[in-house]
ZADRENMI-863807 format. One line per 3 residues: number of its first residue (from 1); their letters; for each residue x, y, z of N, C-alpha, C. Coordinates in nm, 2 decimals, padded with zeros to 4 digits. Example, Ala and Ser with C-alpha at 12.3 -4.5 7.8 and 13.67 -1.06 7.14 Angstrom:
! residues 2
1> as> 01.32 -00.57 00.78 01.23 -00.45 00.78 01.32 -00.33 00.78 ~ 01.28 -00.22 00.71 01.37 -00.11 00.71 01.29 00.00 00.79
This chain:
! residues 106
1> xxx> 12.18 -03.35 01.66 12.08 -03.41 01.57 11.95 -03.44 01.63 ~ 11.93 -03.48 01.75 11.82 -03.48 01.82 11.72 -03.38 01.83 ~ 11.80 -03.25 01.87 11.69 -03.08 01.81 11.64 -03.08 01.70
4> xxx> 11.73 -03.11 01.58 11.70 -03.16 01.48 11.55 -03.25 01.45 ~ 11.56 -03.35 01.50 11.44 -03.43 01.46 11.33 -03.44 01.58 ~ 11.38 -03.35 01.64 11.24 -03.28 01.74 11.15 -03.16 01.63
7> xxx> 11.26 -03.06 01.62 11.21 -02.98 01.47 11.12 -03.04 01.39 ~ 11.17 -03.12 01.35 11.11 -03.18 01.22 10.99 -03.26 01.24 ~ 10.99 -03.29 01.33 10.87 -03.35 01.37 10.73 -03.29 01.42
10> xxx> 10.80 -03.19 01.48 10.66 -03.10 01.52 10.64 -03.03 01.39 ~ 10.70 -02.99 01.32 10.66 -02.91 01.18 10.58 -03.00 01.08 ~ 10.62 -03.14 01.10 10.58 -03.26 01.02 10.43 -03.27 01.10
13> xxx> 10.43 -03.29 01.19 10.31 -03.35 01.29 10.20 -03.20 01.23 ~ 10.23 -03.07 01.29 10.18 -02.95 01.20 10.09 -03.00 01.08 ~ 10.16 -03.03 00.95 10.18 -03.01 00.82 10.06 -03.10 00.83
16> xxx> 10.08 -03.25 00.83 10.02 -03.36 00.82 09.87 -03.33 00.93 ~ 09.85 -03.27 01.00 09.76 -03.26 01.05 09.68 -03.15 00.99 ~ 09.72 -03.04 00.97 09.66 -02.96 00.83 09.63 -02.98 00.72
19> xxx> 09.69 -03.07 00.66 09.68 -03.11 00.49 09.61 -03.22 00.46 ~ 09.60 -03.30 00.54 09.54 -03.46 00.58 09.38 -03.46 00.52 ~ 09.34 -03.51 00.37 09.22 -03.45 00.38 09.11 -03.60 00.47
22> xxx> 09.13 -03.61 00.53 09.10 -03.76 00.62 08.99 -03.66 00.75 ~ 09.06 -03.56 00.80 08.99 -03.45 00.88 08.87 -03.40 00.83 ~ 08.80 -03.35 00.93 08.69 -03.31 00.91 08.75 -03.10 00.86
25> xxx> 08.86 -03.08 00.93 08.87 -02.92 00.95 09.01 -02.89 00.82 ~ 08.98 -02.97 00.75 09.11 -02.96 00.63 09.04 -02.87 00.52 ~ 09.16 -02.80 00.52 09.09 -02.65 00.42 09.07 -02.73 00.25
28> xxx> 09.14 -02.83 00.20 09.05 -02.87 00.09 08.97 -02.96 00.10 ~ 08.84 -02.96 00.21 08.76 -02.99 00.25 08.59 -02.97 00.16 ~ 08.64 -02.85 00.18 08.51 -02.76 00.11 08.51 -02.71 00.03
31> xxx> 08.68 -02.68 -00.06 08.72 -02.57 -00.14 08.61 -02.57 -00.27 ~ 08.54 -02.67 -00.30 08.51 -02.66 -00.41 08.38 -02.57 -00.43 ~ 08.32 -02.55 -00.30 08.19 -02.52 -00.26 08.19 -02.32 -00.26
34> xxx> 08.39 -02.33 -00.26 08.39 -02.17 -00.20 08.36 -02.10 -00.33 ~ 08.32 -01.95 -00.24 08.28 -01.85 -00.35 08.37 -01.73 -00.37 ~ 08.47 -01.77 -00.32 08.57 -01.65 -00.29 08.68 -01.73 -00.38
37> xxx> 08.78 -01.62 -00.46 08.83 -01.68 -00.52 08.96 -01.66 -00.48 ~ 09.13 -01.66 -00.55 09.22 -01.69 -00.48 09.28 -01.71 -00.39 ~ 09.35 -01.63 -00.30 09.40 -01.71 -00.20 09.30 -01.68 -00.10
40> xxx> 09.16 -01.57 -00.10 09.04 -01.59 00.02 09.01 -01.74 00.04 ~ 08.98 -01.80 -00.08 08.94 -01.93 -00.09 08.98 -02.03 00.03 ~ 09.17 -02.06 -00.01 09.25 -02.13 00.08 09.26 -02.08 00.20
43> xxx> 09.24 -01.94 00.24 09.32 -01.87 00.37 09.15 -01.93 00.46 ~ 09.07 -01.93 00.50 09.00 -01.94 00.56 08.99 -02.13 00.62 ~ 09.01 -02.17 00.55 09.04 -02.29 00.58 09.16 -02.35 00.70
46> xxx> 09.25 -02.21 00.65 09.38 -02.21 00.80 09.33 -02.16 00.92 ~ 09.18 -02.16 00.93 09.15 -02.11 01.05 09.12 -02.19 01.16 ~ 09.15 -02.31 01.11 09.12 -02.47 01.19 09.24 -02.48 01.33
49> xxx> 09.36 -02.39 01.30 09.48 -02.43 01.38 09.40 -02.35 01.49 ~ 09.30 -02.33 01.54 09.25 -02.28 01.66 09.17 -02.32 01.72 ~ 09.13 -02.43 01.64 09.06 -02.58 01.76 09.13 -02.67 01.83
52> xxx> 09.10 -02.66 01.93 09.19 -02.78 02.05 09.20 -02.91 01.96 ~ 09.08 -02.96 01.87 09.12 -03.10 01.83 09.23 -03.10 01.75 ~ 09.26 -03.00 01.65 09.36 -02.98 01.55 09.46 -03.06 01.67
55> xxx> 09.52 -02.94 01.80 09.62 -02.94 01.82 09.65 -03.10 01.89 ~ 09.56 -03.20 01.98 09.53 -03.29 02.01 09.61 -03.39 01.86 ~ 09.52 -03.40 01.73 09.59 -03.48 01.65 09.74 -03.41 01.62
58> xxx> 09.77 -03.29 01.66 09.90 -03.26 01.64 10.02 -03.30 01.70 ~ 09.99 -03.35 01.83 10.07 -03.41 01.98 10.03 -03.54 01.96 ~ 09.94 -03.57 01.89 09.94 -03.77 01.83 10.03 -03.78 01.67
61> xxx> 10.01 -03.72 01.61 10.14 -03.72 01.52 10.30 -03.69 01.56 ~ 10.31 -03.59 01.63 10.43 -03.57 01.73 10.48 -03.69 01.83 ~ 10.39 -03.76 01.86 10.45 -03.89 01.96 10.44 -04.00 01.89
64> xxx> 10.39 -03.98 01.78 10.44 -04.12 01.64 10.54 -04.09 01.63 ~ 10.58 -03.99 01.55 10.67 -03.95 01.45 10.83 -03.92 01.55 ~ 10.79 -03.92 01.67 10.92 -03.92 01.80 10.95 -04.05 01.83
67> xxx> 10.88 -04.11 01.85 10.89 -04.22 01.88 10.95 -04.37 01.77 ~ 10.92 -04.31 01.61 10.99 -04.34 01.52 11.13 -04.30 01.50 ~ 11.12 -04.22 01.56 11.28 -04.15 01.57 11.37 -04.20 01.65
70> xxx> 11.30 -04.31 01.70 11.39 -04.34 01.83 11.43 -04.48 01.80 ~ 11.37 -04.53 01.67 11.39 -04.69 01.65 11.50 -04.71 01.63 ~ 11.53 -04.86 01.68 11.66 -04.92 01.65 11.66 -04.97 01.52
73> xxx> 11.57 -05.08 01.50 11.56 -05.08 01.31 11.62 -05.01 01.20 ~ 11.70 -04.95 01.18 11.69 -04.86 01.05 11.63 -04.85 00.93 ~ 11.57 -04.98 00.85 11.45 -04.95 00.78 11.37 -04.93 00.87
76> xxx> 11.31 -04.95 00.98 11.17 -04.90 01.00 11.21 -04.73 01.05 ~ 11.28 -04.74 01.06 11.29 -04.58 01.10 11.32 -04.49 01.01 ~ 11.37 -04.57 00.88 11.36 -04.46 00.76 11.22 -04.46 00.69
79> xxx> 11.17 -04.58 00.68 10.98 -04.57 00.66 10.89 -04.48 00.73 ~ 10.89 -04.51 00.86 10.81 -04.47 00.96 10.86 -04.28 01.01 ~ 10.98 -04.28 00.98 11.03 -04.14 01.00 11.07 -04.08 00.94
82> xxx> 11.20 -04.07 00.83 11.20 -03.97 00.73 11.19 -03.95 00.60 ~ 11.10 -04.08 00.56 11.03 -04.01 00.46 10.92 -03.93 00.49 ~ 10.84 -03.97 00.59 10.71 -03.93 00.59 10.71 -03.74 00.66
85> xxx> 10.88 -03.75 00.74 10.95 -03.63 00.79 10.96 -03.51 00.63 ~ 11.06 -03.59 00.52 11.07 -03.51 00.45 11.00 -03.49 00.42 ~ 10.86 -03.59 00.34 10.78 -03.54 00.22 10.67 -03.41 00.31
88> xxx> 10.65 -03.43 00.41 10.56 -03.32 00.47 10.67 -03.18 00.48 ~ 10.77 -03.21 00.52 10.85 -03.09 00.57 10.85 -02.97 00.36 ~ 10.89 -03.08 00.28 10.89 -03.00 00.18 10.80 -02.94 00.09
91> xxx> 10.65 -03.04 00.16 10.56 -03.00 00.08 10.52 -02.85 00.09 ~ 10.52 -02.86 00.21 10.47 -02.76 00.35 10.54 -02.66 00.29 ~ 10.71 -02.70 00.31 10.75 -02.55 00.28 10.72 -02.54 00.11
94> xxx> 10.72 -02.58 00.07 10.71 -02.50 -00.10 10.54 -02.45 -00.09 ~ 10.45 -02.53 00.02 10.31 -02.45 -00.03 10.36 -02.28 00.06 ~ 10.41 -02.29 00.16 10.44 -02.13 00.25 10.53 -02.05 00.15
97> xxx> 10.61 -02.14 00.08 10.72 -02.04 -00.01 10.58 -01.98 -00.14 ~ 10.55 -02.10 -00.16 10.42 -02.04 -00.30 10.33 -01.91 -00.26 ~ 10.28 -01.94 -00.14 10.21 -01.81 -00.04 10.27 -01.67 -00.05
100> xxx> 10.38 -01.73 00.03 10.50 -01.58 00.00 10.46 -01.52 -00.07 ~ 10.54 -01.57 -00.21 10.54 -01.54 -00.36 10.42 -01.44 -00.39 ~ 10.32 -01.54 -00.35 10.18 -01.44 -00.46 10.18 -01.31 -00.37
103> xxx> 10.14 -01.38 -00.22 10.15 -01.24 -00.14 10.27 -01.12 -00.19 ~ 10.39 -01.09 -00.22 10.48 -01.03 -00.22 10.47 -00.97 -00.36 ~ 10.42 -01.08 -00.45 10.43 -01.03 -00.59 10.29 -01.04 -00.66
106> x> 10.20 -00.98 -00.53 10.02 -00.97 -00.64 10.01 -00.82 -00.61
């Protein structure tokens, strides 16, 4: 179980660090301004995973979200860790499954 919520947490830490519109490098940041339409629009925005700061707030979400993993509490560790585990883990995957999709079937 512990691979497990190592997994989940760097995918989560990922997710939340990408989608967060709190960032300066979050792809619906600007979207409204773009001139390119479908998915050009959104794909340029994932170009952010290639700044050091991204991955910096990625290893600060990862040593939250580990370290909530490790509480003795069990409500604070279902607050602090899997909800905030699941709702990123599923968002995330249904926006990559949506991706898929159009990709495979445009």
């Amino acid at each position: 179980m512990g691979h497990v919520k190592n997994i989940l947490s760097g995918l989560a830490a990922i997710f939340f660090a990408e989608f967060l519109p709190l960032f300066p490098w979050s792809p619906f940041k600007g979207m409204s301004e773009q001139k390119a339409t479908g998915l050009a629009a959104v794909a340029g925005g994932f170009a952010a995973i290639f700044s050091p700061l991204f991955w910096i707030v990625v290893i600060l979400f990862f040593v939250l979200f580990y370290g909530a993993s490790r509480l003795g509490n069990r409500f604070l560790r279902i607050l602090l860790f899997w909800i905030p585990i699941l709702l990123a883990s599923t968002l995330g995957g249904a926006l990559f499954a949506l991706f898929a999709y159009v990709l495979i079937h445009h």
